[in-house]
N, C-alpha and C positions, 0 to 999 in steps of 0.2 A: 841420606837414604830415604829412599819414598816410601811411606805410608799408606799408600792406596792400597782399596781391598778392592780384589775384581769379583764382580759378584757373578755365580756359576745359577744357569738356570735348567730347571728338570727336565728332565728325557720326556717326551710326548709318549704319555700312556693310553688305551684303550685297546680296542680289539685292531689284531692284525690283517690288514686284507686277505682277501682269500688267494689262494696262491692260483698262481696260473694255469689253466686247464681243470680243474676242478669242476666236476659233476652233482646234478641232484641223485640221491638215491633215487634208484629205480622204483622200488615200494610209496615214492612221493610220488611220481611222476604219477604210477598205474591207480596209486587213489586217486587221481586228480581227473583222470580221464573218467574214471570208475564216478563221479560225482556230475564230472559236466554229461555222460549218458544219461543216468538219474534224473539229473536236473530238467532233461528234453524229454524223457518221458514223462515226470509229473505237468509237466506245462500241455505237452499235450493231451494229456488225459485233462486236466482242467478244463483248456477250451472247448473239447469233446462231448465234457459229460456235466459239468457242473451248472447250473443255472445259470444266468448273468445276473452279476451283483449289482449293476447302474442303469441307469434307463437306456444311457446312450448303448447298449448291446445287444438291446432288444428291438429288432426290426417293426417296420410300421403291416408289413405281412405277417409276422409273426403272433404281434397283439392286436389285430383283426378279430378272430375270431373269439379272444377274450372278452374284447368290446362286443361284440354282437350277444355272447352266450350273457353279459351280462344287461344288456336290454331286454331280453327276454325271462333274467329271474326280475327284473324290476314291474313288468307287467304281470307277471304273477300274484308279485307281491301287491299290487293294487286292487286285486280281489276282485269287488264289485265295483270299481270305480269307471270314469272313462277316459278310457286313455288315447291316446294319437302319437305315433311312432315317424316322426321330423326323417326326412332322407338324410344318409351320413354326408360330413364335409370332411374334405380331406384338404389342410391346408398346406401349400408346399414354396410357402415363403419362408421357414423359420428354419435358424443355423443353429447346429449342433456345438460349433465352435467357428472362430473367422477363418477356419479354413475345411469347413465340412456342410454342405446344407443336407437340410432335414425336411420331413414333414409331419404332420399333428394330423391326428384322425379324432374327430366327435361326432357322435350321436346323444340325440337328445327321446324323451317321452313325453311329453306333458298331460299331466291330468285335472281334469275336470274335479274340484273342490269347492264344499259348499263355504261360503264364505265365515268365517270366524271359527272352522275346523282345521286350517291349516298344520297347525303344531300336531293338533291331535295325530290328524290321518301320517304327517312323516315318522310320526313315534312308533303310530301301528306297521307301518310299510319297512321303517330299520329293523321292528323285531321279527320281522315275515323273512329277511334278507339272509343268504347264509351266515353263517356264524363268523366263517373265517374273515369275512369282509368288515367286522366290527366296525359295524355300520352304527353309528350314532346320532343322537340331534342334542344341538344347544341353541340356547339363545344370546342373540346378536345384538346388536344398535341397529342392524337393519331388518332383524325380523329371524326366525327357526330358520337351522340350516341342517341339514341334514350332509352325513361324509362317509365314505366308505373306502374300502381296497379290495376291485377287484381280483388282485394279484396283476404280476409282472408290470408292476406300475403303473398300471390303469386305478384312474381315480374315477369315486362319482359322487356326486356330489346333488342335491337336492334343496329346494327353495320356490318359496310362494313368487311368481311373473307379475298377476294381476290379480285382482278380486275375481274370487271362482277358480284360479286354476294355477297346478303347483307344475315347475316345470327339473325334471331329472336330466342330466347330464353326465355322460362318458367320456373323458377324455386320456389320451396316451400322453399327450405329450410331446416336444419335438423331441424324433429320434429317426436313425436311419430310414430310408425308402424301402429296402430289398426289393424283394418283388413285386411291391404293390401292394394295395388294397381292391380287394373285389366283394361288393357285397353282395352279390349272389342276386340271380332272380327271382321272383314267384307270381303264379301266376294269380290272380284276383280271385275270391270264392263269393260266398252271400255275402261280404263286406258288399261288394260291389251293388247289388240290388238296391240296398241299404241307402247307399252314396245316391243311387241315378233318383230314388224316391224322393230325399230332401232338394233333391237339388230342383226335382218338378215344382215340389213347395214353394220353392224359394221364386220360381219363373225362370228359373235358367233353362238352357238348353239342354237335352241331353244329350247323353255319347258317354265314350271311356273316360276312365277315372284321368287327371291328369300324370299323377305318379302311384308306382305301388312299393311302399318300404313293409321289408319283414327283418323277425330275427327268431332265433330259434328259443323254443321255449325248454324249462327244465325236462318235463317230463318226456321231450322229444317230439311234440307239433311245431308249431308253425303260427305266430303271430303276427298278422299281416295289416297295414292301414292304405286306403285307397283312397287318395284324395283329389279335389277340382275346385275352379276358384269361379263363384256364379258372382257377375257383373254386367249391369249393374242388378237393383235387387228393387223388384217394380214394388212388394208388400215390406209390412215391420217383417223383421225375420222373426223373432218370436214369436208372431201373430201366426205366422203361415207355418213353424213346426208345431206347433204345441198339438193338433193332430193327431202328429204323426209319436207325439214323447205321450200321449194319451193323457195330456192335461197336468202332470205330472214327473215335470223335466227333473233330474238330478242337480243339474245348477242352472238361473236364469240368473243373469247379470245384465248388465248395459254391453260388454262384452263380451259376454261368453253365454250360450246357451247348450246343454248336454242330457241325453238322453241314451236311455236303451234300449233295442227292440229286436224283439226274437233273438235275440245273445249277439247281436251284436249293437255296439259303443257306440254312439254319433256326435261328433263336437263339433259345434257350428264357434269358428272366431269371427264374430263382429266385429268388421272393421268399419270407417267412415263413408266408403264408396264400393264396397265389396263384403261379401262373404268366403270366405274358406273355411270350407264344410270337409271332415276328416270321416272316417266309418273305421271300426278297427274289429276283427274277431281277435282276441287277445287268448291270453293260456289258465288252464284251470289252475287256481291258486290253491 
């Protein structure tokens, strides 16, 4: 007689499929519509009305005018200094991603600083600056820096160029084109007088300014710089302005020579075979 045990194995348990034809509730279905409508309204109200969280969403037309309103509180905040407002660049090599290009907008200020006052004048000029931009300065391995946030991701940033003279800078950033940047015209005032005078000094020729950059000031004027570049330059240039700064420049340098006359700024940059001579009526600080 055989002895073998046949061994019995268990019935497969879990859940049973679902039977055939079987429905979701209707009250699933209608929250579910009821959620993905929702869902498209809050999105579109987002991209409607919310600010943009990253740079990449903020157009190079958009932060234009951020950029410019803040070259104009920075010439403010330079008070009685002299300052020279650089034409904006708009650079339009740089990619937002490998498959998106972008361009960068900067404007610069440079001011005429007496030499070993550097730190001083950007400590005075951050706390002249609005608040919101918690505009600060520290010290570097290469010298005071000066940082700020204009808002919508506009930085600016600040730092001594040369002996005698600190140069400010606006930058966006690479971010979308939209529409462009336009930096608006204006048309030349007493800067210009100003400009054609040194430039006699100098033995250049006269005529128009070569460029005219402005930006808008707080209080709602107009801060304009008209610049020409006199070459070559027959006297010293500080021999032949000192004149006209009434013996009495704000900074002489080997590089830089600056002055002011009847309210407006004059920054002459020595260079090796040239002069480029700036005039700026700048904004009441």
């Amino acid at each position: 007689m055989s002895s073998a045990v046949h061994a019995e194995y268990p019935s497969p348990t879990g859940p049973r499929p679902p039977a055939t034809g079987s429905r979701l509730p209707r009250w699933l279905i209608a929250a579910t519509a009821l959620w993905a409508v929702l869902l498209a309204g809050l999105t579109w109200r987002s991209v409607a009305e919310d600010p943009p969280t990253v740079r990449e969403q903020r157009t190079l037309s958009q932060a234009g005018p951020v950029v410019d309103g803040a070259i104009g509180e920075l010439v403010a905040a330079a008070g009685g200094g002299v300052p020279a407002l650089s034409p904006p660049e708009v650079d339009r090599g740089c990619r937002i991603s490998p498959f998106a290009d972008g361009a960068s907008l900067t404007r610069a200020v440079d001011l005429a600083a007496p030499v070993g006052e550097e730190r001083a004048l950007l400590e005075q000029i951050a706390e002249r600056l609005p608040e919101r931009w918690r505009a600060g300065v520290r010290l570097t391995p290469e010298g005071p820096r000066l940082r700020g946030d204009a808002g919508e991701f506009v930085t600016v940033t600040g730092r001594p160029a040369t002996d005698g003279r600190i140069r400010f800078t606006v930058d966006t950033g690479c971010r979308p084109v939209g529409d462009d940047y336009s930096a608006g015209s204006a048309a030349a005032g007493p800067e210009a007088d100003a400009l054609a005078e040194a430039v006699r000094a100098l033995n250049g020729r006269p005529g128009g300014p070569d460029s005219v950059t402005s930006a808008p000031c707080p209080g709602g004027a107009t801060a304009r710089t008209v610049r020409a570049v006199v070459d070559p330059v027959a006297a010293t240039p500080q021999a032949a302005l000192a004149p006209l700064a009434g013996g009495t420049p704000v900074v002489e340098t080997p590089e830089v020579y600056a002055y002011r006359r009847a309210g407006v700024a004059v920054l002459a940059d020595l260079q090796p075979d040239r002069v480029v001579v700036s005039a700026t009526t700048g904004c009441a600080g």
